[in-house]
C-alpha positions in Angstrom: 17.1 17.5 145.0 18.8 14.5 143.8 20.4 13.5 140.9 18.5 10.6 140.6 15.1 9.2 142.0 15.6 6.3 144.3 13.1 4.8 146.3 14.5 3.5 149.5 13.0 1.0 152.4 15.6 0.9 155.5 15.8 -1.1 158.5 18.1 -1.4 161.4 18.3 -4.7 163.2 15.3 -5.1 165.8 16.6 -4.7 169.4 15.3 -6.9 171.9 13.1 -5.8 174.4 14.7 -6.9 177.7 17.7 -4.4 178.7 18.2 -1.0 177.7 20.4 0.4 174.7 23.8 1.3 174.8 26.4 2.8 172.7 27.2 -0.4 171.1 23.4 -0.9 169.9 24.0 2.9 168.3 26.9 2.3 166.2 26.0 -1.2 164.9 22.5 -0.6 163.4 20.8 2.7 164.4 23.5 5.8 164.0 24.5 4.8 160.6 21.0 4.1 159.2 19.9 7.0 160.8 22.6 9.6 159.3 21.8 7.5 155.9 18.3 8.5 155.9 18.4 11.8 157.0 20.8 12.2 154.0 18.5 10.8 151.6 16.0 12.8 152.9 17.6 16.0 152.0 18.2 14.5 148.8 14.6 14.4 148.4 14.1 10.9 148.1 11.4 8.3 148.6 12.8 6.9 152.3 10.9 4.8 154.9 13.1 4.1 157.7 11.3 1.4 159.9 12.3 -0.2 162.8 10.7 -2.0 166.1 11.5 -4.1 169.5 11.9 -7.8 169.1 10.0 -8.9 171.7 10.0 -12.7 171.6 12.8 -15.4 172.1 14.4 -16.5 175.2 16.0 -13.7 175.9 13.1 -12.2 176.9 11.8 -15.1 178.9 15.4 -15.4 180.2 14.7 -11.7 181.5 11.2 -12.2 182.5 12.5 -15.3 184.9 15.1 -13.5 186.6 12.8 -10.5 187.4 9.5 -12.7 188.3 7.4 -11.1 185.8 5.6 -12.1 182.7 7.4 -11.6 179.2 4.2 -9.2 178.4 5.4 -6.8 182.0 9.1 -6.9 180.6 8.6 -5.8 176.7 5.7 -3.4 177.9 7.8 -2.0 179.8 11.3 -2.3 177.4 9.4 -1.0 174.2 8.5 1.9 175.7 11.9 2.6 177.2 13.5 2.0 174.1 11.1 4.7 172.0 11.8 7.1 174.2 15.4 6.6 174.1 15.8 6.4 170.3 13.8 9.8 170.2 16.0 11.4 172.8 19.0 10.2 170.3 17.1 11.9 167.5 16.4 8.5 165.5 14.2 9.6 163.0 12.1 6.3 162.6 9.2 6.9 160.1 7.7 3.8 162.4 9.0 2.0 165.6 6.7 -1.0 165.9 6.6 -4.3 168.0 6.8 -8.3 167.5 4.2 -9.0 169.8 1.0 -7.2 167.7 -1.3 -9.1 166.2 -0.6 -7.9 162.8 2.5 -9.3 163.2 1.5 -12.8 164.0 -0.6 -12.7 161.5 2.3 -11.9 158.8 4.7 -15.0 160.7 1.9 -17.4 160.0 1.3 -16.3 156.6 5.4 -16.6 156.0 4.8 -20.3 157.3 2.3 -21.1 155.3 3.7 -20.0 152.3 6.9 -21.5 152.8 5.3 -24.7 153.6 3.2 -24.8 150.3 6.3 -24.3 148.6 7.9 -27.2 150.3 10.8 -26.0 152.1 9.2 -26.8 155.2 10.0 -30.1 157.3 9.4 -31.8 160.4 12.2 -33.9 162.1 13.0 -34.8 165.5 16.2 -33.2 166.7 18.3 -33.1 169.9 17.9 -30.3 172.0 19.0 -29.7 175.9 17.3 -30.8 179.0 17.0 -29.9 182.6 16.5 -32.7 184.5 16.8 -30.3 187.5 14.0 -28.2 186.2 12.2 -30.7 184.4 11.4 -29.0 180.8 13.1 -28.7 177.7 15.7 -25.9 177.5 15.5 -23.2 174.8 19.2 -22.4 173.3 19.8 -19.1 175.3 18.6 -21.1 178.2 22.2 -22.9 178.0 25.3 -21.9 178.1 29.0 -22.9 177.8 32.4 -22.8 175.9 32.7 -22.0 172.2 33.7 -25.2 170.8 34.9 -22.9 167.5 36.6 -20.2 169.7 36.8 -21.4 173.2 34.6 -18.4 174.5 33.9 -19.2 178.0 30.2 -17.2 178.0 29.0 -18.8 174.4 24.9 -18.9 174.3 23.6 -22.5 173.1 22.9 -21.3 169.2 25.4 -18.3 168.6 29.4 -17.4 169.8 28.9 -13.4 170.5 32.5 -13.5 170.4 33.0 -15.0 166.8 29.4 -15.1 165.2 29.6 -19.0 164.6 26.8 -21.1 164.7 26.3 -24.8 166.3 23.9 -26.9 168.3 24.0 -26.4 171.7 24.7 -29.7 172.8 27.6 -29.4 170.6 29.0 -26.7 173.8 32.0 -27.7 175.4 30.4 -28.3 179.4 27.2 -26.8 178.8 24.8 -26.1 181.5 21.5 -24.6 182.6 22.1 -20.6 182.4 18.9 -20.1 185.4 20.6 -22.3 187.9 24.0 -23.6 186.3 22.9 -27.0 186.6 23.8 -29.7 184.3 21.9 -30.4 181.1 21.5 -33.6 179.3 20.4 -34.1 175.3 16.8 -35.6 174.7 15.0 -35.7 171.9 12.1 -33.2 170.6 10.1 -32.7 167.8 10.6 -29.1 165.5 9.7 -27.8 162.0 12.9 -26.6 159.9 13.7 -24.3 157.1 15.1 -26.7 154.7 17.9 -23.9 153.7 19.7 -25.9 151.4 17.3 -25.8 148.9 18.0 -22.3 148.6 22.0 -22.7 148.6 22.1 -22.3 144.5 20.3 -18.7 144.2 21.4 -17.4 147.3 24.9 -17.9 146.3 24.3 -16.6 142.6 22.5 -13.7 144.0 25.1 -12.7 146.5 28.1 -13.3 144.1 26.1 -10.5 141.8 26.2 -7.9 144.8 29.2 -5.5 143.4 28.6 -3.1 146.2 28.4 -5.4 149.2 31.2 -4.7 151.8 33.7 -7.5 150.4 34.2 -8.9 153.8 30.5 -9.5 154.2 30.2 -11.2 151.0 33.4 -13.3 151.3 32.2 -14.5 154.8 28.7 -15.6 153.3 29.6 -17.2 150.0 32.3 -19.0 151.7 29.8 -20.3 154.4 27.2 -21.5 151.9 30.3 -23.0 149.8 30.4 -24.8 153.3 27.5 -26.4 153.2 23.7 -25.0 154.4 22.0 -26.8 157.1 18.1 -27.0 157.9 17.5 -24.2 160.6 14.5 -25.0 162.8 11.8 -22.7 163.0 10.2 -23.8 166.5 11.3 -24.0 169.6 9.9 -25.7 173.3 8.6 -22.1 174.6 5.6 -20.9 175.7 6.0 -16.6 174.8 6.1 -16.1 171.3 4.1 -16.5 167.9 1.9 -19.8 168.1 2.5 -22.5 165.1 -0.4 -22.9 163.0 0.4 -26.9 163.0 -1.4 -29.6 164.7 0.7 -31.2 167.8 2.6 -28.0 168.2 0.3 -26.1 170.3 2.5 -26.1 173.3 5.9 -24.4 171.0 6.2 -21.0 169.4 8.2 -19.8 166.3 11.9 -19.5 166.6 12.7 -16.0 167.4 14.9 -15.3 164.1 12.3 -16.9 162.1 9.6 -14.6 163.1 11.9 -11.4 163.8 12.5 -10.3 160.2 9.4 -10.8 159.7 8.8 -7.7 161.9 10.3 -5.2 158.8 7.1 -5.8 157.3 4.8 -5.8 159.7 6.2 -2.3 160.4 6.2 -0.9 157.4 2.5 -2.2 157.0 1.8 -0.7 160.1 3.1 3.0 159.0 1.2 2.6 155.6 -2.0 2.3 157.7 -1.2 5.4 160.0 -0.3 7.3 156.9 -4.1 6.1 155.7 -2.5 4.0 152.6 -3.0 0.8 153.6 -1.7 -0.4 151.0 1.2 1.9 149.8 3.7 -1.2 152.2 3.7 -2.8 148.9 5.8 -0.1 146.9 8.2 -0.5 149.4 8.4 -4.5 149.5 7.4 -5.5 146.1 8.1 -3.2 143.8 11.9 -4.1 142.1 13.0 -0.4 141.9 13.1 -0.2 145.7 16.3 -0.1 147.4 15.9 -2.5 150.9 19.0 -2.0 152.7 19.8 -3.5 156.0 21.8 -2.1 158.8 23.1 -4.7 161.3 25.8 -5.7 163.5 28.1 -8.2 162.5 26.7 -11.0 164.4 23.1 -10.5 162.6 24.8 -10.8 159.1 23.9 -14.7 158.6 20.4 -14.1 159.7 19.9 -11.2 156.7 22.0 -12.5 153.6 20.7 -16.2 154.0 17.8 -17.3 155.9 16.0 -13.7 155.6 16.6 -13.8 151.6 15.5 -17.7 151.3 12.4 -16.7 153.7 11.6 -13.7 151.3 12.1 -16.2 147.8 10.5 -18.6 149.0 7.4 -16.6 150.1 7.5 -14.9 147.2 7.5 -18.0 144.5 3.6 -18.0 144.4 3.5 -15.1 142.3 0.8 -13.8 145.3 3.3 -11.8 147.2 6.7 -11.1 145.2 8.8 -9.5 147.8 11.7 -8.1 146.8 15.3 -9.2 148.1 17.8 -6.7 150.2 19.9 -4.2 148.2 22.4 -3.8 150.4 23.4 -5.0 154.1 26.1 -2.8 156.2 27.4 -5.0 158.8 29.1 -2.7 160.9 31.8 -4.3 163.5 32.0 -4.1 167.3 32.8 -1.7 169.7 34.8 -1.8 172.8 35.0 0.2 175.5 38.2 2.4 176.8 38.2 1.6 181.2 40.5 3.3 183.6 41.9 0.5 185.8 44.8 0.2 187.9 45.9 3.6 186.3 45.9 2.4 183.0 43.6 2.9 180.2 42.3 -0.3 178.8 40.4 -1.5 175.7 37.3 -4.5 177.4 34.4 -5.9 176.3 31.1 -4.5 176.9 29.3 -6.9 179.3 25.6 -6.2 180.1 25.7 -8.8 183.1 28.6 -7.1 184.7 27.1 -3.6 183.8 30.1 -3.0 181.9 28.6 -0.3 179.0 27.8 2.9 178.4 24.3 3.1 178.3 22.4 5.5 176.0 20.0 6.7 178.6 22.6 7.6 180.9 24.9 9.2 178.1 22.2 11.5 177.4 21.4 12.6 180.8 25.0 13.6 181.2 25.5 15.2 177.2 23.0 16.2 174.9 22.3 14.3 172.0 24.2 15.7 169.0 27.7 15.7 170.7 26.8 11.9 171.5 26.3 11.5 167.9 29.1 13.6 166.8 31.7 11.6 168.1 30.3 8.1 167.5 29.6 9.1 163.9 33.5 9.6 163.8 34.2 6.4 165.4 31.6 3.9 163.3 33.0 0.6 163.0 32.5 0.1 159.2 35.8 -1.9 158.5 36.9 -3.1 162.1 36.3 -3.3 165.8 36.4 0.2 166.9 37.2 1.4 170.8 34.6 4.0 172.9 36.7 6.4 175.0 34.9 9.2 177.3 38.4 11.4 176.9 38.2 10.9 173.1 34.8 11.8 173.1 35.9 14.7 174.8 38.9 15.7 172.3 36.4 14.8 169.0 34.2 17.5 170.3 36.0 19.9 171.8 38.4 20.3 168.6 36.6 19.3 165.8 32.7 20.0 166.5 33.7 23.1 168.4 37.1 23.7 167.4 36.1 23.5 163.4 32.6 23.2 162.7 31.6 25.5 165.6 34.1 28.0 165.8 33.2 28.6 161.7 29.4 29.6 162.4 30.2 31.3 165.6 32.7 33.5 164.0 30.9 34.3 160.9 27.5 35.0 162.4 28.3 37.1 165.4 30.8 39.1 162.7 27.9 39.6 160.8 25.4 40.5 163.1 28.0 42.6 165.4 29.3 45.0 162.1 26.8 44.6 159.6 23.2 44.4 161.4 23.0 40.8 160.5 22.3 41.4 157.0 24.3 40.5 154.1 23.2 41.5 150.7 24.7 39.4 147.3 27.7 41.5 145.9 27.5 42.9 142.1 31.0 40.7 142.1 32.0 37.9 144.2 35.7 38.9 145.7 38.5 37.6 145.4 39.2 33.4 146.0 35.0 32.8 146.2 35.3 30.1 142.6 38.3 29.1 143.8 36.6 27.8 147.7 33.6 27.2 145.9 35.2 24.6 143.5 36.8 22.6 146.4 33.6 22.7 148.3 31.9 21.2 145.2 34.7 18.4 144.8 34.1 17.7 148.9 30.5 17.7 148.4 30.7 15.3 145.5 32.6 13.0 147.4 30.4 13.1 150.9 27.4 12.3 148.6 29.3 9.4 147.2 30.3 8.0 150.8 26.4 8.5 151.7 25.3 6.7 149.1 27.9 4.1 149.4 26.7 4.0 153.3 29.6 5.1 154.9 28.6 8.0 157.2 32.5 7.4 158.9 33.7 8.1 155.3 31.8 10.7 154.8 32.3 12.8 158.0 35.8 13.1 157.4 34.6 15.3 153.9 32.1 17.5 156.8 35.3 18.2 159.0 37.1 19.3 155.7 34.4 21.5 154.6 34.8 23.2 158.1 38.8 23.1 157.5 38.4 24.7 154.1 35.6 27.7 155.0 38.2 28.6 157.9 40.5 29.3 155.7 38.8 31.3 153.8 37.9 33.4 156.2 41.4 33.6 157.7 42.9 34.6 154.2 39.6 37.4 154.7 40.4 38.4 157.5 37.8 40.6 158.2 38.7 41.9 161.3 41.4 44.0 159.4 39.5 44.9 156.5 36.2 45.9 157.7 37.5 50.0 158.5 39.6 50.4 155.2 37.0 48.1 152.7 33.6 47.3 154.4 31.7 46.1 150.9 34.6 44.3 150.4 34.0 42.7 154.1 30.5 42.7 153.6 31.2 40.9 150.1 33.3 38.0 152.1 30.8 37.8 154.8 28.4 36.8 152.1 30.7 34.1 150.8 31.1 32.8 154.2 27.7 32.5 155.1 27.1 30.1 151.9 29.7 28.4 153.0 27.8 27.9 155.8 25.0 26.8 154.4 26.7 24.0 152.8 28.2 22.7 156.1 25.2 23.1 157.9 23.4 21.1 155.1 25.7 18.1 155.4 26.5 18.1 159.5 22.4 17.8 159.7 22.7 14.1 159.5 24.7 14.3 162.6 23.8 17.0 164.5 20.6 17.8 163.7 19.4 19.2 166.6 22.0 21.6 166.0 21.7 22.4 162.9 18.0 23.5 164.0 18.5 25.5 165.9 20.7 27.3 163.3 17.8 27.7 161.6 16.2 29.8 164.6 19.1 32.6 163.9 20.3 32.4 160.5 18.3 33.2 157.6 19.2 31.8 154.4 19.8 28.4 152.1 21.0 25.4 153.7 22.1 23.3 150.4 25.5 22.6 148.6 27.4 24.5 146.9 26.8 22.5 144.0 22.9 23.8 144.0 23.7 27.0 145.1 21.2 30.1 143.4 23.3 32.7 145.4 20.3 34.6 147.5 19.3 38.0 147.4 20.9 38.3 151.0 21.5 36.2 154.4 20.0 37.7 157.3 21.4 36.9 161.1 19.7 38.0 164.4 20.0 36.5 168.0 23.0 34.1 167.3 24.3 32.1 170.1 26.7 29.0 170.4 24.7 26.1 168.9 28.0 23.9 171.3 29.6 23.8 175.0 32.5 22.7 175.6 32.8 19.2 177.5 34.4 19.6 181.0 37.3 17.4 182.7 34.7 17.1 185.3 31.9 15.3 183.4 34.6 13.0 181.6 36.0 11.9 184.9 32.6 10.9 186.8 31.8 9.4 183.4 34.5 6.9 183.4 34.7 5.9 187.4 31.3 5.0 186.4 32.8 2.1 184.1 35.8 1.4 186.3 33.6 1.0 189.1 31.7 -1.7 186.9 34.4 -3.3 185.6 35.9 -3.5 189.1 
C-alpha cells in the first residue's frame, strides 16, 4: 500500500484513427503512462487511466479520400484495430473510447457554449487556402509545403512535425494542395476563435507555479506565451466532425484540437457509466485533490499546457462545472529508427508515407509483448530524441531481461524445486549478509518509487536492472551449489532470502513485463511486494517452473530489419 493516498486521472494523447500504431506512438504517450499506472496501481491507489481514438480532423478525411471510403468506414475500421493492438501490448486502459459518439458531441458543444457565455469566443473572417483546381476551401492538413521556421520540406499547413512550430498555412513557403499537388491560393472564410490571449495572465502564473514540470517543457511554454498568444480558431471548412451549434455554420465542423481533448472527458464519463456510477467522472475532473497528468509527445505539448488549460478555466468559471487543471504533462521526445543501408547502420526518420516504421502489430507478430516493452521501456525518450535499433533490442533482452532479471528467477526457482521440493520454509535466523541485501534493496526500492512518481519509468528501470544485479550477487556469494551437501538448512535458509528477493523484483518489473510476471505467479508461491513491506512468510512454495523468457535469434533480428531497409530503399 502506499505511503500516501493519491487519487489519479491519466491520459495518453488520443491517436488518430486513420493508420495503424507504431513504436513511436508507444514511447511518446502509451508505454510510459501505462508503466505509471500499473505502478500506482500496486501502490493501491485511486487510478483511471482513460484513453480513445481521435476520429475527426483532416487527417481522417485525408485518409478517407485516398482510400474512396467514408470517414465513418476508416475510424470503424482504425478504432477497432487500434483496441486490439493496445491490448495485445498489454495497455491496461480502464476505458478506450471514441470522438465520434454522441456523448462526445454532446460534451464539445457544451465546452462551446460555455466558453462562449464566458466571452472568449469570437467570430472573424480569416484567410485560409483554396483549391481553385478542386473548387472548395482546403482544411490545413489538406496543404502542404516548407517550414518557413525550419525549412522542412513535408511541413503540414498548421503544425512543423519536424520542429512543433505553429503558423498559418498560407504563411508556407510554396504551399500546395496535398490530394493533387496543385497550387493553392488564399481567400477569405468565416471561423469562430478561442480568444487565447485572454487567458495569457493565469496560464502563465499557473505554469510558472508547476515545480515538478520537466524544465524544458515549462521553459518552452512560458517563453511562448511571453511571445505573445494568438486567437486559435475553433472551426474549420469540413464536412466530418462535430457540428457547430451556431447559425450560418451548418456546413463547418469543430476544429479537431478543439474538440479532441475534450474526448478525456467524454471517456472518463463513459467508464463511470459502465462501472454503473454515472456520476463518479466528477471525482476525477472536479475534485482539486485529483492528480490529472497528461502523457504526450512533444509535438502535442502546446495543445495541453495552453489551449486545453484555457478550454478547462474557462468552462469552468460558471461555478457549474469547476474542472480541475492538469497536474502534470510528460512530454516525452521522438524516436528514430536504426536502418541497415548500403552496409551501414543509420539513424532516419520514421515516415508513415514511405512505410518507414516499425509497426506495433507487426512487432508483436514477430516477439511477444513483454520483450517489446522491455526494451522500449529502457529506451523512453524522457530528456531527448532517442534511436530504435532491432540489434539493440536484441542485446537489451538477451543480457539484461534474460541475462539479469531472468537468469535470477530461473536459477533460484529450479534450485529450489530441484533440491528442496519447491518448498522453502522461514529460517529461526536469517544467514549471513540477508540485512545487509535487504538494506540496499530498500534504498533501490526507495528510489524506483521516487522515479515512478516523478514519471520517469526510463529512470526507474535502471533501479529494476540493479535489483536483478544486486540479488545475483547474493546468490553468487551463496553459492549454493557448494553448500547444499555440507549445510543444507543453511542452503535452504539462502534459498529463502533469495526468493524474497524475488518477490521484490517481480513486484517492480510488473509494470514492464507483466505478462511475465503472471505467469510467475502460475509457479511460484509467495509475496510479490518490496522489501520495504516485507512480513517474511511462513514459506515460499515452487512447483512447475519454466523460463518465463527466449532468447531473441540472429534470424528474427535480420528479417526484421531488411523489412525497414527495404522501405527505406
Amino acid at each position: 500500500m502506499s505511503e500516501r493516498s493519491e487519487r489519479y486521472l491519466v491520459t495518453s494523447a488520443l491517436p488518430y484513427a486513420n493508420g495503424p500504431l507504431h513504436v513511436g506512438h508507444m514511447v511518446g504517450a502509451y508505454l510510459p503512462a501505462d508503466i505509471f499506472v500499473r505502478y500506482l496501481r500496486m501502490r493501491g491507489e485511486d487510478v483511471v487511466y482513460v484513453c480513445g481514438t481521435d476520429e475527426h480532423g483532416v487527417p481522417i478525411t485525408l485518409t478517407a479520400e485516398r482510400e474512396g471510403k467514408s470517414p465513418r468506414e476508416i475510424v470503424d475500421y482504425w478504432y477497432a484495430h487500434m483496441k486490439e493492438t493496445f491490448a495485445r501490448f498489454s495497455i491496461s486502459f480502464d476505458n478506450f473510447s471514441r470522438t465520434s459518439t454522441p456523448l462526445h458531441a454532446q460534451n464539445t458543444q457544451l465546452f462551446y457554449r460555455k466558453l462562449k457565455q464566458g466571452g472568449y469566443i469570437s467570430k472573424a473572417e480569416s484567410k485560409q487556402m483554396y483549391s481553385p483546381t478542386e473548387g472548395r476551401f482546403l482544411p490545413d492538413r489538406y496543404v502542404e509545403g516548407t517550414c518557413p521556421v525550419c525549412g522542412y520540406r513535408e511541413a503540414r499547413g498548421d503544425q512543423c512535425d519536424n520542429c512543433g512550430s505553429w503558423y498559418e498555412a498560407y504563411e508556407l513557403i510554396e504551399p500546395h494542395s496535398k490530394i493533387t499537388g496543385g497550387p493553392v491560393e488564399v481567400r477569405e472564410t468565416t471561423h469562430l476563435y478561442l480568444d487565447l490571449p485572454k487567458f495569457a495572465g493565469r496560464l502563465k502564473d499557473w505554469i510558472s507555479s508547476q515545480r515538478h514540470w520537466r524544465e524544458p517543457v515549462k521553459n518552452f511554454i512560458i517563453s511562448m506565451i511571453e511571445g505573445g498568444l494568438e486567437r486559435r480558431p475553433i472551426t474549420r471548412d469540413i464536412s466530418w466532425g462535430v457540428p457547430v451549434p451556431e447559425p450560418g455554420f451548418e456546413d463547418k465542423r469543430f476544429y479537431v484540437w478543439f474538440d479532441a481533448p475534450i474526448g478525456y472527458v467524454s471517456s472518463t464519463q463513459e467508464w463511470a457509466e459502465k462501472i454503473g456510477e454515472p456520476d463518479r467522472w466528477r471525482e476525477y475532473w472536479q475534485d482539486p485533490g485529483t492528480r490529472l497528468i497528461h502523457f504526450i509527445g512533444k509535438d502535442n505539448t502546446v495543445f495541453h499546457t495552453t489551449m486545453w488549460p484555457a478550454m478547462l478555466m474557462g468552462v469552468a468559471e460558471d461555478g457549474e462545472e469547476p474542472y480541475i487543471l492538469p497536474y502534470d504533462v510528460p512530454a516525452n521526445e521522438f524516436m528514430n529508427l536504426e536502418v541497415p543501408v548500403e552496409g551501414e547502420r543509420r539513424a532516419m526518420q520514421m515516415s508513415t508515407s514511405r512505410n518507414l516504421a516499425v509497426w506495433l502489430h507487426d512487432a508483436l507478430d514477430r516477439f511477444p509483448a513483454d520483450p517489446l516493452r522491455f526494451y522500449l521501456a529502457s529506451t523512453l525518450p524522457e530528456t531527448g530524441d532517442v534511436v530504435f535499433s532491432w540489434r539493440e533490442f536484441q542485446n537489451r533482452v538477451n543480457s539484461d531481461l534474460i541475462g539479469n532479471l531472468g537468469n535470477y528467477v530461473n536459477r533460484v526457482l529450479s534450485f529450489a524445486e530441484r533440491y528442496f521440493g519447491g518448498t522453502l520454509r522461514r529460517p529461526s535466523k536469517l544467514p549471513a549478509g540477508t540485512e545487509e541485501v535487504f538494506e540496499d534493496f530498500r534504498r533501490l526500492e526507495e528510489s524506483y518509487g521516487r522515479k515512478m512518481l516523478d514519471e520517469r519509468p526510463r529512470e526507474a528501470f535502471a533501479d529494476l536492472l540493479a535489483l536483478g544485479r544486486r540479488a545475483n550477487r547474493f546468490f553468487d556469494a551463496a553459492a549454493p551449489w557448494k553448500t547444499r551437501k555440507e549445510d543444507p538448512e543453511r542452503t535452504r535458509a539462502d534459498l529463502y532470502v533469495c526468493c524474497a528477493l524475488l518477490g521484490s523484483i517481480a513486484y517492480h518489473a510488473t509494470p514492464y513485463v507483466p505478462g511475465s510476471m503472471e505467469r510467475l505467479q502460475g509457479f511460484f508461491e509467495g509475496p510479490v511486494e518490496r522489501i520495504t513491506d516485507l512480513a517474511p512468510p511462513e514459506a515460499y512454495r515452487v512447483e512447475g517452473a519454466r523460463p518465463l523468457f527466449s532468447r531473441i535469434e540472429d534470424a528474427a533480428v535480420t528479417e526484421a530489419e531488411e523489412q525497414l531497409a527495404r522501405a527505406a530503399g
